[in-house]
C-alpha positions in Angstrom: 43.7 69.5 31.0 44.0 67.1 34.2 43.9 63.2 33.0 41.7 61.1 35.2 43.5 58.4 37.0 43.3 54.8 35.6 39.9 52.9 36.6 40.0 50.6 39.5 39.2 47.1 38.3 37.3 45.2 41.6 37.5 41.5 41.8 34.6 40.1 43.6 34.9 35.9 43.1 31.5 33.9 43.4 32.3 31.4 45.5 30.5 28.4 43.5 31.2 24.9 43.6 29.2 23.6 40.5 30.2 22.2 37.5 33.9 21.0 39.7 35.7 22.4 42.3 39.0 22.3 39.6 37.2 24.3 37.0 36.2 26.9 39.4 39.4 26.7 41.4 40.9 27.6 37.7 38.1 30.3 37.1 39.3 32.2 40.4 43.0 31.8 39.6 42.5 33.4 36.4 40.3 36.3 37.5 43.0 36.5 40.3 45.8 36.9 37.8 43.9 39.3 35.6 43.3 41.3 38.0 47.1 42.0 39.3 47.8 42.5 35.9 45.3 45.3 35.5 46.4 46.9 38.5 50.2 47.1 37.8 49.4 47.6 34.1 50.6 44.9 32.7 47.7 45.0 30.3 48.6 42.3 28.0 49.2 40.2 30.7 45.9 40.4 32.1 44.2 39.9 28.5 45.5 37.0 28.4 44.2 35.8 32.1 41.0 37.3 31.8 40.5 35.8 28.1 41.3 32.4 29.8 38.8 33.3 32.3 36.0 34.0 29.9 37.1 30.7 28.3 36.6 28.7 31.3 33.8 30.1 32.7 31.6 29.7 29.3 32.1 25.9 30.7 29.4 26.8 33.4 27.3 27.9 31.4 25.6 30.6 29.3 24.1 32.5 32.0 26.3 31.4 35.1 26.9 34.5 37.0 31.3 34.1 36.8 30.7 34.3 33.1 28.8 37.7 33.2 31.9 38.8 36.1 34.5 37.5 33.6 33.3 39.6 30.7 32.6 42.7 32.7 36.3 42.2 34.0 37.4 42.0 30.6 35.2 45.0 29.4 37.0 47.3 31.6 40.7 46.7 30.5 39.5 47.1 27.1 37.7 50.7 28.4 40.9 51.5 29.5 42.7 50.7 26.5 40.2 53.1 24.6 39.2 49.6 23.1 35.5 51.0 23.2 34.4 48.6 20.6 35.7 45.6 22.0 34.2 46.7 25.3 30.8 47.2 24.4 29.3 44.0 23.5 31.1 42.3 26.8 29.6 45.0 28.9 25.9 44.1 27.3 26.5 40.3 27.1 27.4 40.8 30.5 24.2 43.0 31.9 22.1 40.5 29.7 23.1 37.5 31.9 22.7 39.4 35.0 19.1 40.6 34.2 18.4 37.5 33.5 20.4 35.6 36.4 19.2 37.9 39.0 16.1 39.7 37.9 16.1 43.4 36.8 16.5 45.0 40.0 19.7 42.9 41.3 22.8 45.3 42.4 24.8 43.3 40.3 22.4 45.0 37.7 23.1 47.9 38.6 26.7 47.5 38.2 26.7 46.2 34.7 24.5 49.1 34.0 26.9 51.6 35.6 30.0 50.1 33.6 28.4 50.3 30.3 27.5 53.9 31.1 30.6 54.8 32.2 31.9 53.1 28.6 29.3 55.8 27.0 30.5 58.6 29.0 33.9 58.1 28.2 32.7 58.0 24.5 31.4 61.6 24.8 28.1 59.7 24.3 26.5 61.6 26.8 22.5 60.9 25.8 23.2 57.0 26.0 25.2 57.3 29.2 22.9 59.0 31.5 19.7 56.9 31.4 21.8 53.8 32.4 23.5 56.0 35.2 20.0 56.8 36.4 18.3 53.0 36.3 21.4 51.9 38.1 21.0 54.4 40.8 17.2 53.7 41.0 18.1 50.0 41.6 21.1 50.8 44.3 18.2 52.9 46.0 15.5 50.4 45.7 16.9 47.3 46.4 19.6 48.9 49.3 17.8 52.2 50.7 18.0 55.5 49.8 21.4 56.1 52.4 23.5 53.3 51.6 26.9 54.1 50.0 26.5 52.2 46.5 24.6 55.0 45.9 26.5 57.5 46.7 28.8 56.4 44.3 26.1 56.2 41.9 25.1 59.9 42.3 28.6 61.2 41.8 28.6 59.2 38.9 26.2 60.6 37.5 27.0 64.6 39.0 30.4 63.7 36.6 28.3 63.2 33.5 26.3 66.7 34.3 29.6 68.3 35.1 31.6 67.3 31.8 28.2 68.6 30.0 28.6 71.9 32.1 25.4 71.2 33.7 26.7 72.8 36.9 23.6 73.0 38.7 22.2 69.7 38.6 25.7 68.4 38.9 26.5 70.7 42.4 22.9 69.1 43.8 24.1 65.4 42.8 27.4 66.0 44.2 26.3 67.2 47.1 23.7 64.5 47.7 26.5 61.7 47.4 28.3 63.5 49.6 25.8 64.1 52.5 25.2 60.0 52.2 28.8 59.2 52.4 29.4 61.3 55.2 26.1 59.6 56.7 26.7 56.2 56.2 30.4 56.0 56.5 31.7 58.9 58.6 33.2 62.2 57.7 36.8 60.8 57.7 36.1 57.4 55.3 38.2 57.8 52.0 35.1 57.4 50.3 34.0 61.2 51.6 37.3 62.2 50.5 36.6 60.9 46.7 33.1 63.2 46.8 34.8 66.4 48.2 37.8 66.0 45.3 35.0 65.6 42.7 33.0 68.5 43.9 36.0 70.9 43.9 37.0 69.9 40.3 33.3 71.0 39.5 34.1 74.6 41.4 37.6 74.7 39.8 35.7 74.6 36.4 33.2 77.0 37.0 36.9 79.3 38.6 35.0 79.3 41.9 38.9 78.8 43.2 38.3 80.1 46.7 35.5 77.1 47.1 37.5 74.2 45.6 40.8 74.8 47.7 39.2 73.8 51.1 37.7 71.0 49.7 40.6 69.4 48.1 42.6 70.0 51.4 40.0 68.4 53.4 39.9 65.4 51.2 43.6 65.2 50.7 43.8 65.5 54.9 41.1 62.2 55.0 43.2 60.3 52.1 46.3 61.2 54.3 45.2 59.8 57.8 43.4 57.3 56.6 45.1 55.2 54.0 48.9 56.7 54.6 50.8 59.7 52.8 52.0 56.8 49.8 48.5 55.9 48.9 47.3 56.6 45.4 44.1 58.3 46.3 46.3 60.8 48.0 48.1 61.0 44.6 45.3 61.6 43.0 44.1 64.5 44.8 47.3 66.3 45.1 47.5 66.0 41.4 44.2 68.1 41.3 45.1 70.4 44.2 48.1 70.9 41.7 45.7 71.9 38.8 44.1 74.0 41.0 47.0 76.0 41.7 48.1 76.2 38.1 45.5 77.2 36.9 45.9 80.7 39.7 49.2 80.7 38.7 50.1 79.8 41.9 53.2 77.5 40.5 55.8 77.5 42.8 53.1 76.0 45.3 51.5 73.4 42.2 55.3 71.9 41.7 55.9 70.4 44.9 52.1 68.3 44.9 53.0 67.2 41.2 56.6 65.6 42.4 55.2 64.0 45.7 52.1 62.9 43.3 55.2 61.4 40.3 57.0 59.7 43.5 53.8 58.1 44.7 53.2 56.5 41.4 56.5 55.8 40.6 57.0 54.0 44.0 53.6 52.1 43.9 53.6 51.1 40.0 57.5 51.4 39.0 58.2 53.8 36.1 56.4 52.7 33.4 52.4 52.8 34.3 50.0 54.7 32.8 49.4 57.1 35.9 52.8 57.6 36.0 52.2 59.0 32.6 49.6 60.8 34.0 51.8 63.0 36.8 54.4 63.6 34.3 51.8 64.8 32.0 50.4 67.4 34.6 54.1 68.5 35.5 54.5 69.1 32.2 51.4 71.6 31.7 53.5 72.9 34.7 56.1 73.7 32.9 54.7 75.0 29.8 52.1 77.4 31.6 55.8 79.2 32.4 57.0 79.1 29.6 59.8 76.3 30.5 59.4 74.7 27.2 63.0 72.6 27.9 61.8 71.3 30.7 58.2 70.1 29.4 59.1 68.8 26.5 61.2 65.7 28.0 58.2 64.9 30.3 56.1 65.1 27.7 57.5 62.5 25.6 58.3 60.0 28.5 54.6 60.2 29.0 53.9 59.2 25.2 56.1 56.7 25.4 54.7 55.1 28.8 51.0 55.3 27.2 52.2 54.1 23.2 53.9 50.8 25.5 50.8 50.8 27.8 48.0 51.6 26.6 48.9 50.7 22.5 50.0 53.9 19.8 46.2 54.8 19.2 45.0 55.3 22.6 43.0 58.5 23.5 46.0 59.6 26.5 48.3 59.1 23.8 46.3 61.7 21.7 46.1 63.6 25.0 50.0 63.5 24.9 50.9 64.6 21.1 48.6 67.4 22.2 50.9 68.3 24.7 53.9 68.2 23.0 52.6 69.8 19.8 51.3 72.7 22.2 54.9 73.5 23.2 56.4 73.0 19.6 53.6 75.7 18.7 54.4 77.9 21.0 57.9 78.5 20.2 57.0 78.5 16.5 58.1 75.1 15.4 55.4 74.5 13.5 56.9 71.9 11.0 57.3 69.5 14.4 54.1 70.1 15.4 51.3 69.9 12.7 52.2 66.4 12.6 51.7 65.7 16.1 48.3 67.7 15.9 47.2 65.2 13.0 48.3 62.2 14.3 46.4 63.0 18.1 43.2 64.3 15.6 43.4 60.7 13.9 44.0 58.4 17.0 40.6 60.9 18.6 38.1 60.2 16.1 39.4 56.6 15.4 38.5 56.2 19.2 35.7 58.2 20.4 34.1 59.1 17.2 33.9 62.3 15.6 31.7 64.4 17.7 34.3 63.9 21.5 34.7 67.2 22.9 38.3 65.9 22.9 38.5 65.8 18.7 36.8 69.8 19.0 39.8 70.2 21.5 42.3 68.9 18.7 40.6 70.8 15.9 40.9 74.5 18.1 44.3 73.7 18.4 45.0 72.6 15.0 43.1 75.8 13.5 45.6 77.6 16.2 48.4 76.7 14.6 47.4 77.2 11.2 46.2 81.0 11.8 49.8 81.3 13.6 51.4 80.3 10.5 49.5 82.3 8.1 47.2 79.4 6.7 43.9 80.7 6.9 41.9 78.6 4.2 43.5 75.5 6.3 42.1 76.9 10.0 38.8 78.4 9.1 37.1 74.8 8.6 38.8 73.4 11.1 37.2 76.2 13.5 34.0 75.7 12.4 33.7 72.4 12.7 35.2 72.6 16.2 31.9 74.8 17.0 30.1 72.6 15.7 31.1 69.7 17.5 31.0 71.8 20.9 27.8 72.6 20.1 26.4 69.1 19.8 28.0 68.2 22.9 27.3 70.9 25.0 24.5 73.1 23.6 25.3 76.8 22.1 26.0 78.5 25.1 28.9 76.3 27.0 31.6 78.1 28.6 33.5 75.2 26.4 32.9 77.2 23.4 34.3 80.3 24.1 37.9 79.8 23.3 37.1 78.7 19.8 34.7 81.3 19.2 37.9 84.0 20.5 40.4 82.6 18.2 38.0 81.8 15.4 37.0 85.8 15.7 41.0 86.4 15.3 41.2 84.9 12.4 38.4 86.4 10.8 40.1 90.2 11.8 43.3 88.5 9.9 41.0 87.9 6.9 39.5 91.5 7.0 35.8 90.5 8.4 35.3 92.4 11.0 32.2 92.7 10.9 31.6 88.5 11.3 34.6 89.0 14.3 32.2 91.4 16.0 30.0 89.0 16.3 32.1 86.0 17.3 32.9 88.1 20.2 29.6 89.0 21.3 28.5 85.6 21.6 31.3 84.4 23.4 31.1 87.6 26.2 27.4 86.6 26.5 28.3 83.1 27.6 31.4 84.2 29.6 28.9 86.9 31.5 26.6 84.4 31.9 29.2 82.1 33.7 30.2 85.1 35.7 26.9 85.8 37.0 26.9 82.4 38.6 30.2 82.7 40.6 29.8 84.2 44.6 
């Protein structure tokens, strides 16, 4: 699995004068400091500025508009931290002023509203997320036209929620839309374009339309290029995914040169220790392990649990995204004893997190339930499969291509325990849904 790449916090300062020019001038050097913070990861660091912020601006005010900026700012580095909890009731105190600031039709509206979806979406709660996604883009489109680029961003926001629900058809339109008003608005070459063609060919990569995605990813990796530089993150990002792309055809010794240039970019921009750094190592490291280079994964693996356990705190989701990893590889070469643990621990940290019902805890339970049938332990998988179905289910309705991987090795196990019969089964369902996924390809 491809990590996304660490949210972009955006500082826009009010420039307001009232209640004095020396608590406002303290308001924007706090925000100011935050913000650098955030971007070099220095997350504690921009806690503390952006807690100061808060403090001060609660000075103008209950509903002054720097207050509602303040806690939004402050919602998003707790997002990012997977400090979902803490995040939530900043991003609402935060729409609340606005609404009532500005009226319930301001952009700034529309912002708030997009944040707090995205907080949902992260959550895997996919039912809350997406009628805030769609009020925000009915206020970007009312209150700026139908063609301006706020909501093009807003419809691939919301093409990524129908995607992760594999809701590929609405989510091609969506994508599609955002990316005929980007082009339209800001020219076929803007970076923003190139941010619409990456997303749509992760959607084709998904669906293995591979022949579709590749053109679309070079196109948006030759925009990134000539318009921002060959250093620039954006350009990191999508060769990280052009990467993916080719790992998953197998295509590796072509996917190993994008996911060192990618590790260099991020290494050069951020130093050695940021979470996207993590990220690239990660990637490199499913590299590694798709060929069966377990020595070399496994060290890139745990530098990229330790950068996100410093980062990002021990029970943040990447960091259950890296004992995955690393427990994969221990599995795979039969070292179970290493990496049951790891499995347990990443299955804690998930549904501590994101709740019980993430696609990412059904994720940890497959592979947990993997590892048991491996070892012989087949009272300790079965449950462990079932509830993973269950969870995919709930997420996803009964006939995601999500599901068919558990259903597979669910189905081995039960020929292990003598129940053909119930296997059978199993394996019908899933061939149904991987036909029906078939059928869809050109």
């Amino acid at each position: 699995m491809n990590r996304p790449k660490v949210p972009q916090l955006l500082l826009t300062l009010l420039l307001c004068t009232t209640p004095s020019y020396a608590q406002n001038s303290a308001w924007v050097s706090y925000m100011e400091a935050g913000t650098a913070a955030y971007k070099e990861g220095h997350y504690a660091a921009a806690e503390s500025a952006l807690l100061s912020a808060v403090n001060v601006s609660e000075k103008f005010g209950s509903q002054d508009r720097r207050l509602a900026t303040s806690l939004n700012h402050l919602a998003l580095l707790y997002s990012t931290q997977g400090k979902y909890a803490a995040a939530e009731p900043l991003y609402k105190r935060s729409l609340a002023i606005r609404e009532k600031a500005l009226g319930p039709n301001d952009p700034e509206v529309a912002e708030s509203l997009n944040n707090l979806a995205e907080l949902y979406y992260a959550h895997g709660k996919y039912a809350e997320a997406e009628p805030l996604f769609k009020r925000s883009l009915e206020i970007y489109e009312k209150a700026l036209g139908p063609n301006d680029p706020s909501v093009a961003t807003g419809l691939n926001n919301l093409a990524e929620l129908y995607d992760s629900q594999g809701k590929y058809a609405d989510a091609e339109l969506t994508y599609k839309r955002s990316l005929q008003i980007a082009e339209k608005a800001l020219g076929p070459n803007d970076p923003s374009v190139a941010v619409c063609l990456d997303n749509l060919a992760g959607m084709y990569r998904t669906q293995g339309k591979y022949t579709v995605a590749e053109p679309l990813y070079r196109r948006a990796l030759q925009i990134e290029e000539k318009a921002l530089g060959p250093n620039n993150l954006d350009v990191s990002t999508t060769l990280n995914n052009l990467a993916l792309l080719c790992t998953t055809q197998r295509k590796y010794a072509e996917a190993e040169p994008l996911y060192k240039r990618a590790l260099q970019i991020e290494e050069k921009a951020f130093g050695p220790n940021h979470p996207s750094v993590a990220t690239s190592l990660h990637n490199l490291g499913i590299l590694y392990d798709s060929q069966g280079k377990y020595a070399e994964a496994e060290p890139l693996f745990k530098r990229a649990l330790a950068i996100d356990e410093k980062a990002l705190g021990p029970n943040h989701p990447s960091v259950a995204l890296e004992l995955n990893g690393l427990a994969k590889i221990y599995s795979t070469q039969g070292r179970y004893a290493e990496a049951e643990p790891l499995y347990k621990r990443a299955l804690a940290i998930e549904e501590k997190t994101l709740g019980p019902n993430h696609p990412d805890v059904a994720m940890t339970l497959n592979n947990l339930a993997s590892l048991y049938k491996d070892h012989g332990q087949y009272a300790e998988a079965e449950p462990l499969y079932v509830r993973c179905l269950q969870v995919y289910e709930k997420a996803f309705g009964p006939s995601n291509t999500r599901l068919t991987m558990c259903l597979k090795n669910y189905a081995e196990l039960l020929v292990l325990t003598k129940r053909e019969e119930e296997a059978n089964k199993l394996l019908a369902r899933a061939n149904a849904i991987e036909a029906g996924e078939s059928a869809s390809k050109p």
